[in-house]
C-alpha positions in Angstrom: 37.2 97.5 -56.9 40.2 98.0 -59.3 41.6 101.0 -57.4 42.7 98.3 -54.8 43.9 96.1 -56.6 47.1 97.7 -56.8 47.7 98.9 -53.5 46.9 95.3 -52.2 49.4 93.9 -54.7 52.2 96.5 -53.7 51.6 95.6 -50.0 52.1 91.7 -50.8 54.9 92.5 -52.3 56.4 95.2 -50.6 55.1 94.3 -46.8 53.9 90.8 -46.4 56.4 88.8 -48.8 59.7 90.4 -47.3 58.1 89.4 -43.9 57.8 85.9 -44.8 60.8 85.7 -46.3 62.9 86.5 -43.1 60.5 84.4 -41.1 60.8 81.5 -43.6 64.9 82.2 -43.8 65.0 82.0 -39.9 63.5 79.0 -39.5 65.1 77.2 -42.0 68.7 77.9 -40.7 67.8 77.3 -37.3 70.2 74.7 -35.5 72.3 74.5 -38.9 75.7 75.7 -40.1 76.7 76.5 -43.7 78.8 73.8 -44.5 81.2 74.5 -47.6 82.5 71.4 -49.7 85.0 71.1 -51.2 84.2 68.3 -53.7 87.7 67.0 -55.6 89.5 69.9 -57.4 86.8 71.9 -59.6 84.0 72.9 -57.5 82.5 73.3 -54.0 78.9 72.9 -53.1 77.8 75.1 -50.2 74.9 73.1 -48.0 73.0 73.8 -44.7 74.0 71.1 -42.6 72.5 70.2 -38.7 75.1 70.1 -36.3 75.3 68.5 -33.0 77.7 68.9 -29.8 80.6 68.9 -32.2 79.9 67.6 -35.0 78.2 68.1 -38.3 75.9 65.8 -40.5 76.3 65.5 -44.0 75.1 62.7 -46.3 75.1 60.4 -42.8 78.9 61.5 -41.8 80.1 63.1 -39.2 82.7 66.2 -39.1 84.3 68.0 -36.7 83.5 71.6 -36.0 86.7 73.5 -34.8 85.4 76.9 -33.5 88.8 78.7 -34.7 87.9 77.3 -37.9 84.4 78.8 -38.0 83.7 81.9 -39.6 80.2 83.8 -39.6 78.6 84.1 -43.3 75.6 86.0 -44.5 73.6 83.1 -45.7 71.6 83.0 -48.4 74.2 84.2 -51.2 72.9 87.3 -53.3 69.8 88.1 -51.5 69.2 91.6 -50.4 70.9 92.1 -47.2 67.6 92.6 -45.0 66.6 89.4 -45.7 69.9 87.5 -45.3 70.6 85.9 -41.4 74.1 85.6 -40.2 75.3 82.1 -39.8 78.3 80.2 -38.9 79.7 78.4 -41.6 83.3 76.3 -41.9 84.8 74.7 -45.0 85.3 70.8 -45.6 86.9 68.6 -48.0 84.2 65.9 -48.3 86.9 63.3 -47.8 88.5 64.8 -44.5 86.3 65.3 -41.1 88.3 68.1 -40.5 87.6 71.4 -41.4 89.9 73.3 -43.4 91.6 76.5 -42.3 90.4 79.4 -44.3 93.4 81.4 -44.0 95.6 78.7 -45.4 93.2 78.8 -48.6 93.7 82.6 -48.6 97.4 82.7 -48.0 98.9 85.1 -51.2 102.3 82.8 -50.3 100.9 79.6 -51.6 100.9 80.4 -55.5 102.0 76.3 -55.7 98.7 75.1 -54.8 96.8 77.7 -56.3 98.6 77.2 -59.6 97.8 73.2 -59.3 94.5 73.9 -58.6 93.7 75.8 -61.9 96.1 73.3 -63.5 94.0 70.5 -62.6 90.9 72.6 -63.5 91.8 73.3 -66.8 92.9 69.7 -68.0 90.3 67.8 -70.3 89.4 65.2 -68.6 88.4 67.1 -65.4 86.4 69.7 -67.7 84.8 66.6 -69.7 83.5 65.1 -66.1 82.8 68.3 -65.1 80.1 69.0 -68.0 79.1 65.2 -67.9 77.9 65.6 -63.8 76.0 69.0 -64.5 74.2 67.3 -67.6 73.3 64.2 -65.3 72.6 66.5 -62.2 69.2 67.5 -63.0 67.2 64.3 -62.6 64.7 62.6 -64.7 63.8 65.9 -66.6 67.3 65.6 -68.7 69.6 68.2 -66.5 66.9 71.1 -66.0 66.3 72.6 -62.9 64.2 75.2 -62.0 66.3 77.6 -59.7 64.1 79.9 -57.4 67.1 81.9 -56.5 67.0 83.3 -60.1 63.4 83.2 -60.5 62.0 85.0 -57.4 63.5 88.8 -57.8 62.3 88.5 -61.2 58.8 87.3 -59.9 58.9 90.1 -57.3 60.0 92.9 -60.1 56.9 91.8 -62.4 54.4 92.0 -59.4 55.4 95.5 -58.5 55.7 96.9 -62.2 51.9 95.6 -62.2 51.3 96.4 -58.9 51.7 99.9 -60.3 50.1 99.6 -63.3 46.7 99.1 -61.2 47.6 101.8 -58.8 47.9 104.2 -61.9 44.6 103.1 -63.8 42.9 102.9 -60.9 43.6 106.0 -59.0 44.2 108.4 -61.4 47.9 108.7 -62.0 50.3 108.6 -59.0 47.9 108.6 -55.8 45.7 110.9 -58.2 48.9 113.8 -58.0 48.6 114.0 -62.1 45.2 114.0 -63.2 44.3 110.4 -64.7 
């Protein structure tokens, strides 16, 4: 019996997890654009938002979708690329329906605003709400929150190591190649 425990381990985590990962990844993007916020002047908060003829729903308001405005992202950020969908996603300014041009934002001719923006980003009050939001952010357990993203591919790198830990003891070394 332990000489399959390992390969059944290495094939959850190797076969079947990946599969329901991209299955899982698929359905939850479906009908949705990644919407990028740009909240004030410190931060932006990326968020899958469900859009409809022309418009995109976020925290019950509408905002425009401008299709020469839309780029196509690999969504979710700093997963492995098989397991990441392609998506269309356009950047806001929460307090404007209209999206923002990206190449404006990118333009190396408009050192101004970039040079307010880190202005306004490095003065002490902004830094002091700044801290003060991600302290309050977490909810009733005191600013802790448990972030899967971080979690999982050290999850999945545990699994295999013991995945072939059993595979080993079991089998007699690699697939039995080196005696046991």
């Amino acid at each position: 019996m332990g000489a399959f425990i390992g390969p059944i381990v290495m094939l959850l985590m190797f076969v079947i997890l990946p599969a329901f990962l991209i299955f899982w990844n698929k359905r939850r993007i479906k009908g949705k654009m990644l919407c990028l916020f740009l909240q004030g002047d410190i931060y932006m908060k990326p968020m899958l938002c469900e859009y409809q003829d022309e418009f995109v729903f976020y925290q019950s308001k509408a905002y425009d979708i401008y299709p020469q405005r839309v780029r196509l992202t690999r969504f979710p950020a700093g997963w492995p690329s098989i397991l990441q969908e392609i998506v269309p996603s356009a950047l806001y300014d929460v307090a404007n329906a209209i999206p923002l041009n990206w190449n404006d934002l990118l333009d190396q001719r408009d050192a101004r605003m970039r040079s307010m923006n880190v202005k306004s980003a490095l003065a002490e009050n902004a830094i002091r709400k700044l801290v003060q939001e991600a302290a309050t952010e977490g909810g009733p357990m005191g600013g802790f929150r448990f972030n899967w993203r971080k979690v999982m591919p050290i999850m999945l790198i545990v699994g295999a190591v013991i995945g072939l830990i059993f595979i080993m003891r079991g089998g007699g070394g690699i697939f039995g190649l080196f005696g046991g």
